[in-house]
Biopython code that builds the backbone (N, CA, C, O; Angstrom):
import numpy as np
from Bio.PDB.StructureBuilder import StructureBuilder

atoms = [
    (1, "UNK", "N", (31.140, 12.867, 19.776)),
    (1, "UNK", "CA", (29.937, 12.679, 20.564)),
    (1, "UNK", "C", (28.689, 13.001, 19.740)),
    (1, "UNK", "O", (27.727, 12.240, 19.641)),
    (2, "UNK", "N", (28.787, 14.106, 19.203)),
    (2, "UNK", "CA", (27.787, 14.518, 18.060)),
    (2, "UNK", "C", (27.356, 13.301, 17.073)),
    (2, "UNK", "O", (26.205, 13.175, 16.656)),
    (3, "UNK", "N", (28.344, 12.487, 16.775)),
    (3, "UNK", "CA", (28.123, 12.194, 15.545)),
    (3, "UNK", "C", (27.265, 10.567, 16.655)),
    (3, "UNK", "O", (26.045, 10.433, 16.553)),
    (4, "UNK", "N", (27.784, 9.911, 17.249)),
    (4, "UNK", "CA", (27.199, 8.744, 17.839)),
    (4, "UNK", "C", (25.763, 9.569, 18.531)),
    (4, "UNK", "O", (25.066, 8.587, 18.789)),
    (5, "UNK", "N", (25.245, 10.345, 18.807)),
    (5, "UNK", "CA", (23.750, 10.801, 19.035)),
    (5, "UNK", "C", (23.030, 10.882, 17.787)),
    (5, "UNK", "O", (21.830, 10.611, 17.831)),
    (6, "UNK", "N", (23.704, 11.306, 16.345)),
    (6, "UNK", "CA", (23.129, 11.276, 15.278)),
    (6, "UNK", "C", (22.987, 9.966, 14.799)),
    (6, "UNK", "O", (21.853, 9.697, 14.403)),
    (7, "UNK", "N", (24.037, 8.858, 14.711)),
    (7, "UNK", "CA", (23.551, 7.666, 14.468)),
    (7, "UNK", "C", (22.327, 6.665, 15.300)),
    (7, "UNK", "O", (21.689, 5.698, 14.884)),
    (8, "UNK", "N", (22.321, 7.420, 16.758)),
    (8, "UNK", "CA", (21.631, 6.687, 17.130)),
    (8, "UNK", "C", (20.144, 6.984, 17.310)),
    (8, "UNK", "O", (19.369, 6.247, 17.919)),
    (9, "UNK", "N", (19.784, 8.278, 16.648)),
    (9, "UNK", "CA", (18.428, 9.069, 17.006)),
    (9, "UNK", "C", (18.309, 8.287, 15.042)),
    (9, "UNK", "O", (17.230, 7.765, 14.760)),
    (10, "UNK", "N", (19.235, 8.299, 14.123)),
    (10, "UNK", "CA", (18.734, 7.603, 12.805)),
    (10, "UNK", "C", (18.531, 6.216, 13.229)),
    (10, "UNK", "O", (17.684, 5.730, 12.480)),
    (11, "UNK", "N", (18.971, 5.270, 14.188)),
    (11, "UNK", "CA", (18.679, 4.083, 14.179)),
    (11, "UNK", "C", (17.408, 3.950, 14.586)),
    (11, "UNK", "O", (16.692, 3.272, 13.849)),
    (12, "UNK", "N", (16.681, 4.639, 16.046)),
    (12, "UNK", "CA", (15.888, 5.121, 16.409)),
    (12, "UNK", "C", (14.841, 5.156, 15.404)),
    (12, "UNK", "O", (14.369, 4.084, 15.027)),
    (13, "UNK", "N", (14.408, 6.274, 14.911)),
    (13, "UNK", "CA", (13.786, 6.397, 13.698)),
    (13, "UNK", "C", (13.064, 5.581, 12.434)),
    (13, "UNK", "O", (11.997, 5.576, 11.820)),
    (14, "UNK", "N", (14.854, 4.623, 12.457)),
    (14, "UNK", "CA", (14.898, 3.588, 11.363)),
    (14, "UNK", "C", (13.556, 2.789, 11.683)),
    (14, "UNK", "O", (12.536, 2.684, 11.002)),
    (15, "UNK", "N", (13.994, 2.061, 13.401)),
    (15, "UNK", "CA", (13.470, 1.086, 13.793)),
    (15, "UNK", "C", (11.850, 1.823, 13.721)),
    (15, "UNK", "O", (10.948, 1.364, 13.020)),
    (16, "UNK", "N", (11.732, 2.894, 14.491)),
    (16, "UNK", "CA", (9.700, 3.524, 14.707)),
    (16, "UNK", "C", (9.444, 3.097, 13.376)),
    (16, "UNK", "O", (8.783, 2.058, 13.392)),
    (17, "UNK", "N", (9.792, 3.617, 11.881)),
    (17, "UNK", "CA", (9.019, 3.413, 10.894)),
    (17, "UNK", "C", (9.203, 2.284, 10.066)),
    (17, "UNK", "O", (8.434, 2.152, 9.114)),
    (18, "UNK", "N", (10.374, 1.179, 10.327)),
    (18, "UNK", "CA", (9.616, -0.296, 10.193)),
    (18, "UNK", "C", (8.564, -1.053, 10.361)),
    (18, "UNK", "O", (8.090, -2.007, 9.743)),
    (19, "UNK", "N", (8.055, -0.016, 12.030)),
    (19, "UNK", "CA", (7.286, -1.696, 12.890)),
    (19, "UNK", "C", (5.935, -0.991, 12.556)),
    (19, "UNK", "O", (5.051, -1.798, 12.845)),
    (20, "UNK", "N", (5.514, -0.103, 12.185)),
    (20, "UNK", "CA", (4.159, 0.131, 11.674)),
    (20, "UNK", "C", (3.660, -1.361, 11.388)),
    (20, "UNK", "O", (4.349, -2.024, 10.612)),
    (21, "UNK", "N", (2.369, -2.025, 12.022)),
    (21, "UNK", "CA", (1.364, -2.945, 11.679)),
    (21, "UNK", "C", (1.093, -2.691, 10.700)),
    (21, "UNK", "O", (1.021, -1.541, 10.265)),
    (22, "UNK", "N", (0.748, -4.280, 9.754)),
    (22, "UNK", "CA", (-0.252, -4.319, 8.984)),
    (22, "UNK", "C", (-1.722, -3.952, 8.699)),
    (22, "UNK", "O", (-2.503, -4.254, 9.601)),
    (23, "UNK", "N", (-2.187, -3.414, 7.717)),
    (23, "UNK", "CA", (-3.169, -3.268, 7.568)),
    (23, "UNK", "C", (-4.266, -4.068, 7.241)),
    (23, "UNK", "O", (-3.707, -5.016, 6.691)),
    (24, "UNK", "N", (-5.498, -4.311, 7.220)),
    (24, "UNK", "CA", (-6.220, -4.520, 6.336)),
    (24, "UNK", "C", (-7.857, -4.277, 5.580)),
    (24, "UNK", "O", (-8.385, -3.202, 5.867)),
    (25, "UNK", "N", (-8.299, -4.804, 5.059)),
    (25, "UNK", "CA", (-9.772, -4.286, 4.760)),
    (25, "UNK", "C", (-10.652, -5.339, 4.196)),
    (25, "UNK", "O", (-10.269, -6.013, 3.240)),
    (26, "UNK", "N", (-11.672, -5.490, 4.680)),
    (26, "UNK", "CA", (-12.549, -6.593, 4.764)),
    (26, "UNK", "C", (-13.886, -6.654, 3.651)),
    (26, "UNK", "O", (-14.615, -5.770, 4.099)),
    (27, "UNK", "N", (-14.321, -7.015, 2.897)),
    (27, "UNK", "CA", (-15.600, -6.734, 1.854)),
    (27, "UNK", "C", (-15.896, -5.433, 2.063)),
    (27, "UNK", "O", (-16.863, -4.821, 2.517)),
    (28, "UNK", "N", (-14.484, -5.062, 1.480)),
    (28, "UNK", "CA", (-14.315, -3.551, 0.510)),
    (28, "UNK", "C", (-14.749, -3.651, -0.927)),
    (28, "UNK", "O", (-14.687, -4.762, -1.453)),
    (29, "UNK", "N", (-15.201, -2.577, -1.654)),
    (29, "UNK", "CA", (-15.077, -2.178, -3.149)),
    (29, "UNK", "C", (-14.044, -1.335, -3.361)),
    (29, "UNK", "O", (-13.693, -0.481, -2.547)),
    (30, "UNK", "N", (-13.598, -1.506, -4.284)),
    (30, "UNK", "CA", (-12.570, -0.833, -5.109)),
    (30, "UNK", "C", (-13.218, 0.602, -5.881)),
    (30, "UNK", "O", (-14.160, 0.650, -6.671)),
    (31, "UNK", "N", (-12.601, 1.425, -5.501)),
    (31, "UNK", "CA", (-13.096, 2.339, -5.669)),
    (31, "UNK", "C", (-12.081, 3.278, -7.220)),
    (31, "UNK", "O", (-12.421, 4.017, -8.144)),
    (32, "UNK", "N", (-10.905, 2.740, -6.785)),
    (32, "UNK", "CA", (-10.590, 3.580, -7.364)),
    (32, "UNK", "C", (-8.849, 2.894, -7.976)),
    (32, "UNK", "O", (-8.101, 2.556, -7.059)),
    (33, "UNK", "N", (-8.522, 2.792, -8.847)),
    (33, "UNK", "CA", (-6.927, 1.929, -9.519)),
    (33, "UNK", "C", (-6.407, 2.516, -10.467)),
    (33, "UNK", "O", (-6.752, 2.553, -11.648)),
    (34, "UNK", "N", (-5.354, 3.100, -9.819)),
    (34, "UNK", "CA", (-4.248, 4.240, -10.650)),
    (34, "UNK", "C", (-2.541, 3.338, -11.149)),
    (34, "UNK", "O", (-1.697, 2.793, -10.438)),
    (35, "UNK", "N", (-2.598, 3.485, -12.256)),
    (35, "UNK", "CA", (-1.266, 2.860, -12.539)),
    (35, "UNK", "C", (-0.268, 4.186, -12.883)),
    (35, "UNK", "O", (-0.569, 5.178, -13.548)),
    (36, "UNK", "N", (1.072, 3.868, -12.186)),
    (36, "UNK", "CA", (2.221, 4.950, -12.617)),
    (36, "UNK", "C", (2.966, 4.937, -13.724)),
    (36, "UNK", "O", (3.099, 3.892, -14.360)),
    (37, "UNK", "N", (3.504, 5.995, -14.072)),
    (37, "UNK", "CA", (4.483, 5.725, -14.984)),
    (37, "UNK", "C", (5.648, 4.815, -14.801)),
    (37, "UNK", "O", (6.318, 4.276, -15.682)),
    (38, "UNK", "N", (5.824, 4.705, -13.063)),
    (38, "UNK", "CA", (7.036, 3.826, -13.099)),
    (38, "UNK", "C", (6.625, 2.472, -12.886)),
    (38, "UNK", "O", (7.488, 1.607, -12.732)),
    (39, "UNK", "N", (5.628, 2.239, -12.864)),
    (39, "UNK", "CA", (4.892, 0.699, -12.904)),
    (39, "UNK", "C", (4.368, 0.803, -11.291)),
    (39, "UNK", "O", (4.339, -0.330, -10.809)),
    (40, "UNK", "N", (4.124, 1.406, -10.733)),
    (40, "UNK", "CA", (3.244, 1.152, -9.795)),
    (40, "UNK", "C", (1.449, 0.885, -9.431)),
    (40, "UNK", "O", (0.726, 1.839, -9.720)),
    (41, "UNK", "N", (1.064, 0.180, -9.086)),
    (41, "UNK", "CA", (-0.464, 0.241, -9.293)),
    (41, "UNK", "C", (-0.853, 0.396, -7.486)),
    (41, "UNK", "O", (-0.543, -0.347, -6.554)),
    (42, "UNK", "N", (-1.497, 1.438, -7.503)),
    (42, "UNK", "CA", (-2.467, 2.109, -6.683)),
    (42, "UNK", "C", (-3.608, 1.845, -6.839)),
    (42, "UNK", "O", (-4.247, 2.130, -7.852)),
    (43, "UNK", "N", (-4.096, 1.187, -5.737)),
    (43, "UNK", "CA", (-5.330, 0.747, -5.212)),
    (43, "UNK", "C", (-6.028, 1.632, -3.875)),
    (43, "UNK", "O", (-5.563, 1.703, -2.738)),
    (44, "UNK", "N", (-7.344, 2.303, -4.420)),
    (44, "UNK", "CA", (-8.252, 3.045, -2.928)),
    (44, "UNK", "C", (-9.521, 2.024, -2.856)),
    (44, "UNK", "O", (-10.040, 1.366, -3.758)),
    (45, "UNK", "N", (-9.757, 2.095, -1.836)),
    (45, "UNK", "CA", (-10.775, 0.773, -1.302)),
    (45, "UNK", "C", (-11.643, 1.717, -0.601)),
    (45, "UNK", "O", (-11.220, 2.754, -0.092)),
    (46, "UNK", "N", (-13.122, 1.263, -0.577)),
    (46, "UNK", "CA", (-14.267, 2.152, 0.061)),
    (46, "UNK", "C", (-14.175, 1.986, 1.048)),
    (46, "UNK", "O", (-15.084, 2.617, 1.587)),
    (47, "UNK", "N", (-13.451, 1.352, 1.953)),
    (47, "UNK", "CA", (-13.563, 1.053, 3.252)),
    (47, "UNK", "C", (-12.262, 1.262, 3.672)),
    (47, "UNK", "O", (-11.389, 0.487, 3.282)),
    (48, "UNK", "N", (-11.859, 2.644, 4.771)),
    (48, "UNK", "CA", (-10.390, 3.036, 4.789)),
    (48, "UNK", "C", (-9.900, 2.408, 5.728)),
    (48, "UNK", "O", (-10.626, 2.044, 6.653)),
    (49, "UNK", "N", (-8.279, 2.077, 5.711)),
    (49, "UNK", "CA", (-7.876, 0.982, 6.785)),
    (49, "UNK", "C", (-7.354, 2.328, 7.602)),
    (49, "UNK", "O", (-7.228, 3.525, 7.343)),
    (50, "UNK", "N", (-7.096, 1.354, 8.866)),
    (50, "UNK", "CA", (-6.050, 2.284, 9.841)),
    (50, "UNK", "C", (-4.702, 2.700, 9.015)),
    (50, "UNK", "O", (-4.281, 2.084, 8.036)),
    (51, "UNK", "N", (-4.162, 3.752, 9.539)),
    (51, "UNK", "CA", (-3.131, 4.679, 8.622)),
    (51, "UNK", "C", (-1.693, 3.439, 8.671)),
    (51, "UNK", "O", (-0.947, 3.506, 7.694)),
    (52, "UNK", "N", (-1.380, 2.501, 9.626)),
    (52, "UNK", "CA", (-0.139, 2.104, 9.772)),
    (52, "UNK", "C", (0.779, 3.075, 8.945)),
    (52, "UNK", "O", (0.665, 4.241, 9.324)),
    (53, "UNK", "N", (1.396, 2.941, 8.220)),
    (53, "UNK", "CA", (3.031, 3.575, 7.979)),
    (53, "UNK", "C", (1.842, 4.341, 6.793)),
    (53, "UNK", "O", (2.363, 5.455, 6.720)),
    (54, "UNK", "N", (0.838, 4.397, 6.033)),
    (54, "UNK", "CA", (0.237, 4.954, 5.183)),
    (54, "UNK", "C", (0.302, 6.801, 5.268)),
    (54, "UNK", "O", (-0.694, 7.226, 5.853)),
    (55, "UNK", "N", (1.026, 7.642, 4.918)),
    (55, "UNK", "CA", (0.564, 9.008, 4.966)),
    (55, "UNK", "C", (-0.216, 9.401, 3.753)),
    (55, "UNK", "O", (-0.639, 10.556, 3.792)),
    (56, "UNK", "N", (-0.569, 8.548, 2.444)),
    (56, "UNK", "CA", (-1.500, 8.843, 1.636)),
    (56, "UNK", "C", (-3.083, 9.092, 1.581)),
    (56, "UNK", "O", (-3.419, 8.027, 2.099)),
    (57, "UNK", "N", (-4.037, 9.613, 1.371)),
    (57, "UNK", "CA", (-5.031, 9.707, 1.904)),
    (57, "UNK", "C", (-6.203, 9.041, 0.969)),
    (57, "UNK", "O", (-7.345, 8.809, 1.364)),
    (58, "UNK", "N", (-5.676, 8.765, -0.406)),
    (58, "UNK", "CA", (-6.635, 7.999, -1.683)),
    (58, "UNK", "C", (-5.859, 6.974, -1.458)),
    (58, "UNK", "O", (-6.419, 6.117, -0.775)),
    (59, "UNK", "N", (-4.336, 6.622, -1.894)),
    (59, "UNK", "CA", (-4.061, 5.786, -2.841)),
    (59, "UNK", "C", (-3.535, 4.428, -1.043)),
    (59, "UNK", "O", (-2.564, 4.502, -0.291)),
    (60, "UNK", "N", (-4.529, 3.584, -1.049)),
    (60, "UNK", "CA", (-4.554, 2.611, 0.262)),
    (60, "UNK", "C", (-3.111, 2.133, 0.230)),
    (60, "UNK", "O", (-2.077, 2.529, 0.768)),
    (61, "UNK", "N", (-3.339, 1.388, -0.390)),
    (61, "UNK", "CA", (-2.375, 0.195, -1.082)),
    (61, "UNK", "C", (-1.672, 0.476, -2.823)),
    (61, "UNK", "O", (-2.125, 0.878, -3.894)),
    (62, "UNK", "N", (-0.190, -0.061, -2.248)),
    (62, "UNK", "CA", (0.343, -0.011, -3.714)),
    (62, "UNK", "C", (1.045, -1.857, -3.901)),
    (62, "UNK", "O", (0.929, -2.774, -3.088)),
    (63, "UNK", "N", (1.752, -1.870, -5.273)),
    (63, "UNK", "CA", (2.553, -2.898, -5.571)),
    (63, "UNK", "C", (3.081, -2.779, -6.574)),
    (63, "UNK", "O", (2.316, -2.108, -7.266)),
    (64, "UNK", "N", (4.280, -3.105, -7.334)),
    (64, "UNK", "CA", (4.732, -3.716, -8.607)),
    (64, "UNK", "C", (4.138, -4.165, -9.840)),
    (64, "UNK", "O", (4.120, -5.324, -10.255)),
    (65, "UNK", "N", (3.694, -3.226, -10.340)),
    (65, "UNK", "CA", (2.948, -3.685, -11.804)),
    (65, "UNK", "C", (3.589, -4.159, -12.817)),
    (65, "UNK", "O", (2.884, -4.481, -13.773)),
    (66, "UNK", "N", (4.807, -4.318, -12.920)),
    (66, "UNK", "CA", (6.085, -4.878, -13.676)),
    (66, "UNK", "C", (6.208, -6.413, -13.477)),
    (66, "UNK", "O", (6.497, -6.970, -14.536)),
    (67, "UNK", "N", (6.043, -7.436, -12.194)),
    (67, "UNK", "CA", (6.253, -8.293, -12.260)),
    (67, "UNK", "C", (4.871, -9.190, -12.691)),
    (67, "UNK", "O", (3.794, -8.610, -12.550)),
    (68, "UNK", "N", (4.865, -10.526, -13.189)),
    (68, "UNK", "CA", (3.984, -11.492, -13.092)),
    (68, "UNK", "C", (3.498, -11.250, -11.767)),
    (68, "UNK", "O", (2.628, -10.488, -12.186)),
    (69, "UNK", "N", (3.296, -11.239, -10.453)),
    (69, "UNK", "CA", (2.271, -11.318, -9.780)),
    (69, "UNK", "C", (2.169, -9.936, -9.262)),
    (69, "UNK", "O", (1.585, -9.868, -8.181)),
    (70, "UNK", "N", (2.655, -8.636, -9.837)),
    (70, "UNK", "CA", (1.836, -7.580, -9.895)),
    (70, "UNK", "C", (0.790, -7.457, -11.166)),
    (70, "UNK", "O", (-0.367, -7.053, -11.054)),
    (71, "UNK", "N", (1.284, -7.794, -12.140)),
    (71, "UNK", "CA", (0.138, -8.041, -13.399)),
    (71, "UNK", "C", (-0.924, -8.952, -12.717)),
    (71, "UNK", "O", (-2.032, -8.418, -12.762)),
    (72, "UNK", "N", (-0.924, -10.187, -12.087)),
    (72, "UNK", "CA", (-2.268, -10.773, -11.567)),
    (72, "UNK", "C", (-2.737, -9.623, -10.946)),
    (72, "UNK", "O", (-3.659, -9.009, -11.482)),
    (73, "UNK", "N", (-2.202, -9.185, -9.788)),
    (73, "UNK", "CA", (-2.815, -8.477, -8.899)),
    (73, "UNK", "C", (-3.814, -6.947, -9.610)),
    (73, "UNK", "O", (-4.902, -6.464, -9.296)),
    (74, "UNK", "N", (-2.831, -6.602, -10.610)),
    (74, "UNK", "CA", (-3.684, -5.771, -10.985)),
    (74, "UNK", "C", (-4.899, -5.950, -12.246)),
    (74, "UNK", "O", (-5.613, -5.045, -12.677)),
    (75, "UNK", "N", (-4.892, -7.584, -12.741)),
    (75, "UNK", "CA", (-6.172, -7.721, -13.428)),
    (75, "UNK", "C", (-6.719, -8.050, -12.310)),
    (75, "UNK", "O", (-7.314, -7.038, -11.938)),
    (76, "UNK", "N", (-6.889, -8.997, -11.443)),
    (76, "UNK", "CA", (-7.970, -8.996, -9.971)),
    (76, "UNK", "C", (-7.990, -7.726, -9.314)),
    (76, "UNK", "O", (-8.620, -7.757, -8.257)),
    (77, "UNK", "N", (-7.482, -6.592, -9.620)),
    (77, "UNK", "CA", (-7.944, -5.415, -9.088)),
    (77, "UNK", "C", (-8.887, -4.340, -10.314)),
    (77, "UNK", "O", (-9.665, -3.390, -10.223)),
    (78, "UNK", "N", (-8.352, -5.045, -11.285)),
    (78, "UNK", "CA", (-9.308, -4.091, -12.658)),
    (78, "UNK", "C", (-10.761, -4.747, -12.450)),
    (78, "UNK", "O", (-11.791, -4.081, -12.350)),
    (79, "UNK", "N", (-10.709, -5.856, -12.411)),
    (79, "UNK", "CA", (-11.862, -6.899, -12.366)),
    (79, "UNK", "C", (-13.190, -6.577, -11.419)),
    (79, "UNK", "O", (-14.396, -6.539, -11.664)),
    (80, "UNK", "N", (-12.301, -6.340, -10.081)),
    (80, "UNK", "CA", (-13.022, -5.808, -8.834)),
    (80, "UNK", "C", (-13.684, -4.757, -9.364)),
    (80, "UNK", "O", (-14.661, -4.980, -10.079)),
    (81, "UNK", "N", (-13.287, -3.511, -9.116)),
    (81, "UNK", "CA", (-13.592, -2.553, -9.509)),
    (81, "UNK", "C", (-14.379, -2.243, -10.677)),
    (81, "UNK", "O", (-15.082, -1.236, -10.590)),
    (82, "UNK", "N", (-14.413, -3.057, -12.007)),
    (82, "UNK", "CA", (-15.504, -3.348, -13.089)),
    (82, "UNK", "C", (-16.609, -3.866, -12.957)),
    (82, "UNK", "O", (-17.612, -3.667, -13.643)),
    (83, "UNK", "N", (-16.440, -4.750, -11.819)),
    (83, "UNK", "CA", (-17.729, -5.807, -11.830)),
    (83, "UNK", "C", (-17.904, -5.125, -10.459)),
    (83, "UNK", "O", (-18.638, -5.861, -9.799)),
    (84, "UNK", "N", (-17.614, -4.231, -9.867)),
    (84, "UNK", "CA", (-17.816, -3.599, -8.264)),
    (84, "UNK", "C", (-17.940, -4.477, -7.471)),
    (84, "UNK", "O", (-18.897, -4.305, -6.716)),
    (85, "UNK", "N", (-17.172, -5.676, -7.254)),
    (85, "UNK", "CA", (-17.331, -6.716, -6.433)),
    (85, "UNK", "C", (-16.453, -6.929, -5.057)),
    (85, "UNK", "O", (-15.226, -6.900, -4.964)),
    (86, "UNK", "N", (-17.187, -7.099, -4.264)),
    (86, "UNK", "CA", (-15.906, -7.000, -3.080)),
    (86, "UNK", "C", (-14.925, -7.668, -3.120)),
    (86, "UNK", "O", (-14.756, -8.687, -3.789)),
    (87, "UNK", "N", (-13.795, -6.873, -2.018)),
    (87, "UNK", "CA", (-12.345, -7.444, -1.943)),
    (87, "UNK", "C", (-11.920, -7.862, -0.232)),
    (87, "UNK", "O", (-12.498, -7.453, 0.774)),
    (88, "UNK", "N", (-11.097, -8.510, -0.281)),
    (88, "UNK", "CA", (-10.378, -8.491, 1.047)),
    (88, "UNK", "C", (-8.959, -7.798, 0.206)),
    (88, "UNK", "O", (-8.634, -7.959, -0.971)),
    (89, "UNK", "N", (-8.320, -7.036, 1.217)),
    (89, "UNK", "CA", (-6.971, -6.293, 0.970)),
    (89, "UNK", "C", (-6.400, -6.635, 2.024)),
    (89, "UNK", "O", (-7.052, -6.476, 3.057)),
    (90, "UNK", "N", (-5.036, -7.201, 2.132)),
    (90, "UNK", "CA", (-3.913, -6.943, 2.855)),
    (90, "UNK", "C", (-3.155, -6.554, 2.404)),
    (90, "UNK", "O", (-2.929, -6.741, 1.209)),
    (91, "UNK", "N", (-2.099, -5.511, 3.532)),
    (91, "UNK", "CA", (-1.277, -4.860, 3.311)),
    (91, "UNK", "C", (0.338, -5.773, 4.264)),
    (91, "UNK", "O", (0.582, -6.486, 5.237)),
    (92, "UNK", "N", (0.806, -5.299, 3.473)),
    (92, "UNK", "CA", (2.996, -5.590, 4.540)),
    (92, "UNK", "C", (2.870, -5.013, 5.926)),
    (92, "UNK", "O", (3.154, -5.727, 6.888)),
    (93, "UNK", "N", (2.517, -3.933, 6.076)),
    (93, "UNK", "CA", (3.008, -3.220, 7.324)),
    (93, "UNK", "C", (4.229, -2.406, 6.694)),
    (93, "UNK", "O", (4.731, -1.739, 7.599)),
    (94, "UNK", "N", (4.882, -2.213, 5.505)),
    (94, "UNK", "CA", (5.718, -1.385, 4.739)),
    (94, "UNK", "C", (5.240, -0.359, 4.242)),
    (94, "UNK", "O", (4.014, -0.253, 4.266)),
    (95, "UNK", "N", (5.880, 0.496, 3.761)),
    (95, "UNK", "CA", (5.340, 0.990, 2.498)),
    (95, "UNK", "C", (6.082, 2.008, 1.492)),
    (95, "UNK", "O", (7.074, 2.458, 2.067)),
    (96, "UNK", "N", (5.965, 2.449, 0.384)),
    (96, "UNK", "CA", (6.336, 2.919, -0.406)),
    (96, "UNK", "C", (5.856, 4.048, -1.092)),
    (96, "UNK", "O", (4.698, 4.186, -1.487)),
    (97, "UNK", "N", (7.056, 5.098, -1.264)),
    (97, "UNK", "CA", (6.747, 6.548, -1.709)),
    (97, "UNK", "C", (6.012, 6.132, -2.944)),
    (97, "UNK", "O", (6.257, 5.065, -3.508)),
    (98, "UNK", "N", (5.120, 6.970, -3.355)),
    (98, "UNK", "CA", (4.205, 6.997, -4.667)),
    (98, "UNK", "C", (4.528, 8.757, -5.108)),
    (98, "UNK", "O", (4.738, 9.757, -4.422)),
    (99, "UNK", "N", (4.432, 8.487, -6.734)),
    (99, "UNK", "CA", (3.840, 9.682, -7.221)),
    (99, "UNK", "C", (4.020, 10.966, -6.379)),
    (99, "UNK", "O", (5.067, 11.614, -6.390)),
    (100, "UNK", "N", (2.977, 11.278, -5.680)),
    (100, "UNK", "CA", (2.684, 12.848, -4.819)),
    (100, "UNK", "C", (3.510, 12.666, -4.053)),
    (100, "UNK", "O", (3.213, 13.363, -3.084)),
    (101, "UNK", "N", (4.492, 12.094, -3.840)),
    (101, "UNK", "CA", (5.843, 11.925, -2.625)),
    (101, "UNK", "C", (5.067, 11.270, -1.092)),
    (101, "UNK", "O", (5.768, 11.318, -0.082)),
    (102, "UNK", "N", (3.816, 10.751, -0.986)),
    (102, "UNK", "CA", (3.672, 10.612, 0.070)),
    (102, "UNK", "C", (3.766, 8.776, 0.497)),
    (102, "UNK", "O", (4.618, 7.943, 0.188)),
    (103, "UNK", "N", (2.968, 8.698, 1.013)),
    (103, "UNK", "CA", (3.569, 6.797, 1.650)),
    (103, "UNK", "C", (2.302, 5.976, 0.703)),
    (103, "UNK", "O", (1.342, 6.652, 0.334)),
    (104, "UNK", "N", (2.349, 5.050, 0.482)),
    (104, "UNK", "CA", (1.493, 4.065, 0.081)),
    (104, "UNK", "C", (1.524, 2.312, 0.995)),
    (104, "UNK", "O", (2.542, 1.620, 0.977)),
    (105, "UNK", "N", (0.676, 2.023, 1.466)),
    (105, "UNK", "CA", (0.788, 0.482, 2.075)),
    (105, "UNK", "C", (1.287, -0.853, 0.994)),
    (105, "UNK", "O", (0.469, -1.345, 0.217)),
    (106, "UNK", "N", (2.330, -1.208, 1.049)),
    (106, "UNK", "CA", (2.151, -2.237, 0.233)),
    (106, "UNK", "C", (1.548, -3.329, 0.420)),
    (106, "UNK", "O", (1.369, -3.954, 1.465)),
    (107, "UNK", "N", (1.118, -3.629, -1.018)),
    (107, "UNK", "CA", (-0.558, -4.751, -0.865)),
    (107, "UNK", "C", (0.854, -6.212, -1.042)),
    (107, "UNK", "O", (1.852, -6.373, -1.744)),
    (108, "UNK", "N", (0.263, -6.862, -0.133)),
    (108, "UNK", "CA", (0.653, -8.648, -0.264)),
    (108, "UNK", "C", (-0.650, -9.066, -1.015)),
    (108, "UNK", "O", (-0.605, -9.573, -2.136)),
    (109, "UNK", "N", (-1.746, -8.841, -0.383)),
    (109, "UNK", "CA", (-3.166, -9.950, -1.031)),
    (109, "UNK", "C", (-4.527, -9.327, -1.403)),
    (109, "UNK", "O", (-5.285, -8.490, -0.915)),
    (110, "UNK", "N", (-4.493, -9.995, -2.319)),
    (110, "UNK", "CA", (-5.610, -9.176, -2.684)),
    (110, "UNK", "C", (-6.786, -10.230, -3.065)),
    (110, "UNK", "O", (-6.375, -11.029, -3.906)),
    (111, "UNK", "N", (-8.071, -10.445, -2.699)),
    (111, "UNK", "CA", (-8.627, -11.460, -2.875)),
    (111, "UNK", "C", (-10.107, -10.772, -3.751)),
    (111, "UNK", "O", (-10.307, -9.559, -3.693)),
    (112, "UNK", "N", (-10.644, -11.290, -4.189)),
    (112, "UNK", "CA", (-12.217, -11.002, -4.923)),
    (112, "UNK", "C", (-13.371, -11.778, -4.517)),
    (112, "UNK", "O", (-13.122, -12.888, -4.046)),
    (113, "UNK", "N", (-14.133, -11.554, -4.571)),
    (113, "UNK", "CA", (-15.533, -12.072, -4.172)),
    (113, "UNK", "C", (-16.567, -11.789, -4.414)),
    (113, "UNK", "O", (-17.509, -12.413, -3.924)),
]
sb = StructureBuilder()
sb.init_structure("model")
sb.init_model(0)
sb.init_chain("A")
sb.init_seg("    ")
for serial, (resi, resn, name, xyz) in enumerate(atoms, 1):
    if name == "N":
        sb.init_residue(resn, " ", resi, " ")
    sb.init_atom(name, np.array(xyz, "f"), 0.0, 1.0, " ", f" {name:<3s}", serial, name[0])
structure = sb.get_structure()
């Protein structure tokens, strides 16, 4: 009996921290773009989104700096932030441990302007 209340308070759980909404942020500046040692690139935007699944409090949005369209993403995010030009950011509604162990939004889009 124990053990079917434990699977089902983890399914429980599972499901709450999937359905976290997407985020996003609208003619933001880039404030701030941290790359990891394990290839992650962290993006903070001047304009803070709602927390969805996010428990980080700088780092908004993350992604894959290892693949071809994390390398785009992160020269259109070096770019932003050099030329201080606004962004639109979307996020998954996912997200991923960073660095300080806490949550990061993962970025789908990242646009310049």
């Amino acid at each position: 009996m124990k053990t079917i209340h434990q699977g089902l308070l983890f399914v429980a759980l599972a499901l709450a921290a999937g359905s976290a909404a997407a985020t996003s942020v609208t003619g933001a500046k880039i404030s701030r773009v941290r790359f990891e040692s394990t290839g992650l690139v962290e993006i903070t935007s001047t304009l803070i989104p709602a927390a969805g699944c996010r428990t980080a409090s700088q780092e908004h949005y993350v992604f894959d700096g290892r693949t071809d369209l994390g390398r785009a993403r992160f020269t259109a995010a070096l770019v932003a932030y050099a030329t201080q030009s606004r962004v639109d950011l979307f996020g998954a509604g996912t997200c991923t441990t960073i660095g300080s162990g806490l949550l990061s939004e993962n970025l789908t889009t990242i646009t310049v302007y």
